[in-house]
C-alpha positions in Angstrom: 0.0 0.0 0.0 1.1 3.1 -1.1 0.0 6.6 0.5 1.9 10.3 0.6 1.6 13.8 -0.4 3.0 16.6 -2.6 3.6 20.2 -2.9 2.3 21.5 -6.8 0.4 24.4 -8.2 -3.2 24.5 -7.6 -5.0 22.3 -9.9 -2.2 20.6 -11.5 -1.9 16.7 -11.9 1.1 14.5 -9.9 0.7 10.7 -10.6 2.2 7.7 -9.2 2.3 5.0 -11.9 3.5 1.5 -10.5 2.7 -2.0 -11.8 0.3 -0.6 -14.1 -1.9 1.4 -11.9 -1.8 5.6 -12.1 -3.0 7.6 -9.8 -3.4 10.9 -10.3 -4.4 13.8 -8.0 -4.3 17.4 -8.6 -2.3 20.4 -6.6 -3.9 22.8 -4.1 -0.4 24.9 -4.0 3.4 24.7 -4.0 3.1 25.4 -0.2 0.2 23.7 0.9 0.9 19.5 0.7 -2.1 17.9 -1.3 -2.9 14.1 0.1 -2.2 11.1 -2.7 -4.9 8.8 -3.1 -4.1 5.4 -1.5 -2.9 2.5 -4.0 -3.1 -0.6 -2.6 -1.2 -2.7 -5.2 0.0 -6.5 -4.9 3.5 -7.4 -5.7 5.5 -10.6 -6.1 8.5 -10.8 -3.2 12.1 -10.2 -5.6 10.5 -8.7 -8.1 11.7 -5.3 -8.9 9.1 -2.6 -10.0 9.1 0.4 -11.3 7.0 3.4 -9.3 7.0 6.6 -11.4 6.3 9.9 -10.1 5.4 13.0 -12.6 3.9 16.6 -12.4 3.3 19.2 -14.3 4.8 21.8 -11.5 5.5 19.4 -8.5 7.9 21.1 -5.5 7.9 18.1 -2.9 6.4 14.3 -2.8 6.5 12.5 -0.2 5.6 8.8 -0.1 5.0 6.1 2.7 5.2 2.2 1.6 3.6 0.0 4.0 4.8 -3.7 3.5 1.9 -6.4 3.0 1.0 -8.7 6.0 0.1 -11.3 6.3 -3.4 -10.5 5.9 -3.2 -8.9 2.7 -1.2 -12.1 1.4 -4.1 -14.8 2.4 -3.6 -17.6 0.6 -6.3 -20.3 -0.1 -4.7 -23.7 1.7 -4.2 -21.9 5.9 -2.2 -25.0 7.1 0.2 -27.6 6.2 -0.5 -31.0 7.7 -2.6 -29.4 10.0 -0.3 -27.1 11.5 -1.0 -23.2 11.4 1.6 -21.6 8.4 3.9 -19.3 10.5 3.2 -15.6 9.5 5.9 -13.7 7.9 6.8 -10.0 7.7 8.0 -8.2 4.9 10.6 -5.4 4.2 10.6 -2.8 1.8 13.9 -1.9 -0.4 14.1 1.3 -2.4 16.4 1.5 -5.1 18.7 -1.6 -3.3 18.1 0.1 0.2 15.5 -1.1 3.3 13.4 2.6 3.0 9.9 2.6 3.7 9.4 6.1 3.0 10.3 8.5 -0.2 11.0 12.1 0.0 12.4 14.0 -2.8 12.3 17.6 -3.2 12.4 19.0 -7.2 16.0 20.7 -7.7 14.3 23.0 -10.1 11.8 24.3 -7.6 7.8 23.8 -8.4 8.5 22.8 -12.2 8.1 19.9 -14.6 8.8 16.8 -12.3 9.5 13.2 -12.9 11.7 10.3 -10.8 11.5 6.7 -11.1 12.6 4.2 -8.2 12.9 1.1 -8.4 10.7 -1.1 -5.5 11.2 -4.8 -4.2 9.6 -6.8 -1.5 11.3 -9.7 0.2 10.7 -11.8 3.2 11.8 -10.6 6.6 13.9 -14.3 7.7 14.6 -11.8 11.3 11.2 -11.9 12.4 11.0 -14.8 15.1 8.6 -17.7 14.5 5.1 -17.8 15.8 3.6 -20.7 16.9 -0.1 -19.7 15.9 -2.0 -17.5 13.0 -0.6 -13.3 14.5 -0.1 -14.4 18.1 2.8 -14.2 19.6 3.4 -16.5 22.7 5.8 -17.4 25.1 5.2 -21.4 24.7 6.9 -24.2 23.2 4.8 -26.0 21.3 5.5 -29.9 21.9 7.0 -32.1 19.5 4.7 -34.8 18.3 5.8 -37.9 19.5 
């Protein structure tokens, strides 16, 4: 899920393009930040994509990318061999880096903008295990025997 805002002259369009979905939202003022829609969009873990930002007269964007859970990544068979699938987080890299933020600021002022990152998702293998579907608990669960 993608959500943010930017600085741009009133009425003007900035879009986000990523994994073929645009959004686009238009300026209040080069001052005054102007809230993106949200775009919820799915991606495959290690599989770079491209996320495009462009304005007409953009000053500032700003950009917050909130890793999937494991909610959002419900798959249809829960267990395997009747025992709960462990949960796993995800981190967010930006151009090669963990980020899960963009800011960028136009060197030309509030002018013609466009920058391109490049965003991946990949397992977090740090988290520790859970024994059970989100809950965290201080139990070993037995062996079977």
């Amino acid at each position: 899920m993608i959500t943010g805002n930017f600085e741009a002259v009133s009425n003007t369009p900035c879009a986000i393009h990523i994994a073929g979905l645009n959004r686009t939202n238009l300026g209040i003022s080069c001052s005054v930040a102007t809230n993106f829609s949200t775009v919820i969009t799915y991606l495959k873990p290690y599989q770079p994509y491209k996320l495009t930002l462009t304005g007409d007269s953009v000053y500032f964007a700003h950009l917050d990318l909130l890793a999937p859970t494991v909610l959002d990544l419900t798959v249809a068979k829960m267990t395997r061999g009747g025992i709960p699938n462990a949960p796993k987080e995800f981190k967010i890299f930006i151009d090669g880096v963990e980020k899960y933020s963009i800011d960028d600021y136009n060197s030309g002022g509030c002018a013609t903008y466009s920058k391109t990152f490049f965003v991946e998702i990949r397992p977090d293998n740090d988290v520790q295990r859970r024994n059970s579907a989100g809950q965290n608990d201080d139990f070993e669960v037995p062996e079977e025997r």
